[in-house]
Phi, psi and omega in degrees: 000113157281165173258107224268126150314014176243177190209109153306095152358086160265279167270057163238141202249112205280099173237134151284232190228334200248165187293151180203177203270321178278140188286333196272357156226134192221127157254150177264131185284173197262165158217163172273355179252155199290179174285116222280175177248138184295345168289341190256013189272156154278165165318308200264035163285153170259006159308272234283336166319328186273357167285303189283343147305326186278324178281349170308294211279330189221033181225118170246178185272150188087024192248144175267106207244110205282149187227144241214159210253116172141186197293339189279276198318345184276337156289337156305313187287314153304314181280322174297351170270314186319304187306339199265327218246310195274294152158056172276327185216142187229172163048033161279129163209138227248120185245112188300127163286356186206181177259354147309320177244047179247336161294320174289332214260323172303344186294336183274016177070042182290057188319137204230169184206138200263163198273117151247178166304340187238041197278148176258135001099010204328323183198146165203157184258125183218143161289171177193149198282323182212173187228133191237142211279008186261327187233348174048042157259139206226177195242110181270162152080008147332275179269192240260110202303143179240123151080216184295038191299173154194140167261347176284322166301343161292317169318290173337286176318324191257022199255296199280013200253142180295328143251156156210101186295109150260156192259102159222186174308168156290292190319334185272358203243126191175167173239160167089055186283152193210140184140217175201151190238120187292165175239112169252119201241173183264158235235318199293317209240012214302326177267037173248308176304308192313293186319325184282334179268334176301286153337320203267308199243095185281112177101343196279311226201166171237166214219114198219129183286143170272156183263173181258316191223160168089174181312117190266094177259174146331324206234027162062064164055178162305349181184088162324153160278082195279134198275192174275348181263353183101041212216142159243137165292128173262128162236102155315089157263150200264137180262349160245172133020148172241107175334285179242168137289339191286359182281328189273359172304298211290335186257000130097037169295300187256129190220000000 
C-alpha cells in the first residue's frame, strides 16, 4: 500500500497573500522577482503579513499549535514566539511537524511538545507546494526533505488539528496543476507500486524514485532517497496538465 503526500481540506483555509473581500482567502499577486529568504524579509512583506495574519486571526492563548514546515511558517513561528515573549498570547504549545521547525519554534522561545497520535491539536499552520482550487486538495512534499523532515508526521499533524491554515502563493493556489505529485511506497516493494502507477497513468506521466544526493534516474540514482520511517518517494511527472487530483484519490494511488 502506498502513503500519498497529499491532504484533503476539511475545515482549512488556504491564505495567501493579496488583499480580497472573503476574510479567510488572501492572495499574493505573482512578481517576477525572486524570492526572498526568510532572515532577509520585513515586517512589511507580504509572506510576512500572511504569517502574522494567520497567527493574529486563529491563535488563542492557551492553544496547542501544530507548526508547520517552509518559509512562510518559520515565519509564523517567529512572530508567535514575539507574541509569546510581549505577553500577547500566553500558555501556547507547540507541536513541530519537522525537525526544522521544533529548531525554529526553540530558537523562538516556543514551548514544544513531541507529537502522538492521541495528541489534541487546536490549530496548525502549514506551508504546501500546491492547493487545487475546485477541490482543495493540496500537495506536501515536493520539495526537497531536510536533515529528519518526515511527511508522514507532518500529514499526522496537520490531520489531527482541529483548523488549519496553509499559507501559499498566488500561483500555487489554481486549477489545471502541472508538475509532480510526490509518493510515498515502502522502499522493499517500491517497483511494483512504481509499475502499477506507471500502468495506471500510461502516456500521462514518467514515473521517478527520488535520489537523496547525486545523479537523478527512474530508479533514483546511486542513493535513493529513504525517508526516517524507511519509505522511498516516487514522483510521478505529469507531461500535461493534471485534470484532477481527486482522480489518484479514486484509484487509491495516493492514500
Amino acid at each position: 500500500m502506498s502513503l500519498a503526500a497529499i491532504h484533503r481540506l476539511h475545515f482549512h483555509f488556504p491564505v495567501t497573500l493579496k488583499a480580497n473581500p472573503n476574510p479567510r482567502l488572501i492572495r499574493e499577486r505573482k512578481t517576477n522577482s525572486p524570492s526572498p529568504t526568510a532572515c532577509s524579509l520585513s515586517d512589511s512583506s507580504p509572506l510576512f503579513r500572511a504569517a502574522k495574519l494567520t497567527v493574529d486571526t486563529y491563535v488563542k492563548s492557551g492553544m496547542v499549535i501544530g507548526l508547520g514546515s517552509g518559509q512562510v511558517s518559520a515565519m509564523a513561528i517567529e512572530y508567535l514566539g514575539r507574541q509569546l515573549r510581549a505577553g500577547a498570547l500566553k500558555h501556547i504549545l507547540g507541536i513541530p511537524t519537522s525537525v526544522v521547525s521544533a529548531s525554529e519554534a526553540a530558537k523562538a522561545g516556543i514551548p514544544l511538545e513531541e507529537f502522538e497520535n492521541s495528541s489534541q491539536i487546536d490549530f496548525a499552520f502549514d506551508d504546501v507546494d500546491i492547493i487545487e482550487e475546485r477541490t482543495l486538495i493540496s500537495v506536501i512534499g515536493r520539495r526537497r526533505l531536510q536533515g529528519e523532515e518526515s511527511i508522514i508526521q507532518e500529514k499526522l499533524v496537520l490531520s489531527m488539528a482541529d483548523q488549519l491554515v496553509f499559507m501559499v502563493t498566488e500561483n500555487q493556489y489554481k486549477c489545471g496543476l502541472e508538475g509532480s505529485i510526490p509518493v510515498l511506497v515502502e522502499s522493499l516493494n517500491w517497483m511494483e507500486t512504481a509499475e502499477e502507477i506507471d500502468d495506471l497513468f500510461l502516456g500521462d506521466a514518467e514515473v521517478w524514485r527520488r535520489p537523496s544526493i547525486g545523479h537523478a534516474d527512474p530508479l533514483g540514482g546511486d542513493f535513493p532517497l529513504v525517508t526516517r520511517e524507511g519509505h522511498n518517494i516516487i514522483d510521478v511527472i505529469f507531461t500535461s496538465p493534471i485534470a484532477s487530483l481527486g482522480r489518484f484519490e479514486n484509484h487509491h494511488v495516493l492514500m
